[in-house]
N, C-alpha and C positions, 0 to 999 in steps of 0.2 A: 504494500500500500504506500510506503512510505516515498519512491519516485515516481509515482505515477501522479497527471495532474489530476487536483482536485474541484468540483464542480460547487459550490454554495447555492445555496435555497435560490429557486428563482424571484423569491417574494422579495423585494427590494430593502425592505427594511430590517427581514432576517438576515438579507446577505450584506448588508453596513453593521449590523450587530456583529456579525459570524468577520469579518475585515478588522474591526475594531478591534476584536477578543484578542485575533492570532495577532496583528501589529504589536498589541501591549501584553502577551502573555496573559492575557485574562484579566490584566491590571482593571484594563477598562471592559465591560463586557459581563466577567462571572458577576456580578451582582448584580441582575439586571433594575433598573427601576431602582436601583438603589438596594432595594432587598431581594430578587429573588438567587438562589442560587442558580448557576447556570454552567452549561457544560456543552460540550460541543460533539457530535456525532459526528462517523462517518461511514457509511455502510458504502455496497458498493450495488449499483444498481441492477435490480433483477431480472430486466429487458437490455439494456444499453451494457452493463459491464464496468458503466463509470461509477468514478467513487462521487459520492455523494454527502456535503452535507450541510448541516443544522446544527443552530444551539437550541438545546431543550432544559427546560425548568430541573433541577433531581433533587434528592434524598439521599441521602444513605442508612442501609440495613447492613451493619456492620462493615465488610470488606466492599460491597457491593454499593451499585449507583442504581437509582431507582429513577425511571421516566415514565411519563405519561402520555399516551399516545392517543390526547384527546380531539388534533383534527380542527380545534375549535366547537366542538362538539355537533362538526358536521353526520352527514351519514355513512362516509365512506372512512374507512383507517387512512390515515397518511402513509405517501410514496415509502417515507424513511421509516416506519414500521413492516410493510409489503418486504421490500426489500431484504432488512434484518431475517424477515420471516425465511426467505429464500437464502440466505450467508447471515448465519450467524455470528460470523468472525468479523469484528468491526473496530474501529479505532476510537477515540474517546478524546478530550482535551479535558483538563481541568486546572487551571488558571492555563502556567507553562508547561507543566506535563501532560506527554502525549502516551497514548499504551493502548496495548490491542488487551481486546475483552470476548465474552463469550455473550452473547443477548438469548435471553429467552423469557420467557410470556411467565408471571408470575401464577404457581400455582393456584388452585380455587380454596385451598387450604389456608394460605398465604395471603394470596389478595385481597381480606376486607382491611387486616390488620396495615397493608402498604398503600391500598386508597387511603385509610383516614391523615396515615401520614403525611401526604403528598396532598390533601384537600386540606389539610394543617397548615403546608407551605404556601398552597394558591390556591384560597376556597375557591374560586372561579371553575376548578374543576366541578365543583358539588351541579353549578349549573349547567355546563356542558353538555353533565351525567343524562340531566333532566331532559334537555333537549335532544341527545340523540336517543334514538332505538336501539340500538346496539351497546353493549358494554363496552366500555371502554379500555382499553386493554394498559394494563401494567403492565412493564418490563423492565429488568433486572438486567443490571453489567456488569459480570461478575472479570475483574481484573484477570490478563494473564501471565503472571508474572511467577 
């Protein structure tokens, strides 16, 4: 992953966030708004092959990084969930460090206990929830180190 180029959100204001983050190490960028934590994805893409990414909101559950794959609580999953689902081997940013991770959808066991967490950090999830039909899908990055 590491010399291959990389492709940023085409939404304009995630890919000035996701510019920002990597210019300053995360200086500027992980705390998005000031407070949210923020981390940076990169899967590689499941039709194209390109790498692909995004900063998303997280958590941590001990070793592991926790994101929400809320879409805006549209009706379809985001590309960069799709993706993951298809390679789960993905790269990660958090401020200056970069590492490859393992993604995978958090159990049904697991999952109330990591939504309340992550609806802790950004109640705006709780709404999303409300507006789509679909669950919203947790997922875990668990480091590969």
């Amino acid at each position: 992953m590491a010399d291959e180029e990389i492709h940023d959100s085409p939404t304009k204001w995630v890919a000035d966030h996701v510019r920002s983050y990597v210019e300053s190490d995360g200086v500027k960028g992980h705390d998005f708004q000031g407070k949210l934590p923020t981390l940076l994805l990169t899967t590689r893409g499941r039709r194209t092959g390109k790498l692909r990414r995004t900063a998303l909101i997280y958590g941590r559950d001990g070793d592991r990084y926790v994101v929400v794959a809320s879409a805006g609580g549209q009706e379809a999953n985001p590309a960069w969930y799709l993706n993951l689902c298809a390679e789960p081997e993905v790269s990660v940013q958090v401020y200056g460090e970069t590492f490859q991770a393992k993604a995978s959808v958090a159990a049904e066991a697991e999952r109330p206990a990591l939504w309340e967490k992550m609806a802790g950090i950004f109640s705006t999830y709780r709404r999303y929830q409300k507006k789509a039909s679909r669950e919203i899908p947790v997922v875990l990055l668990e480091p590969l180190r």
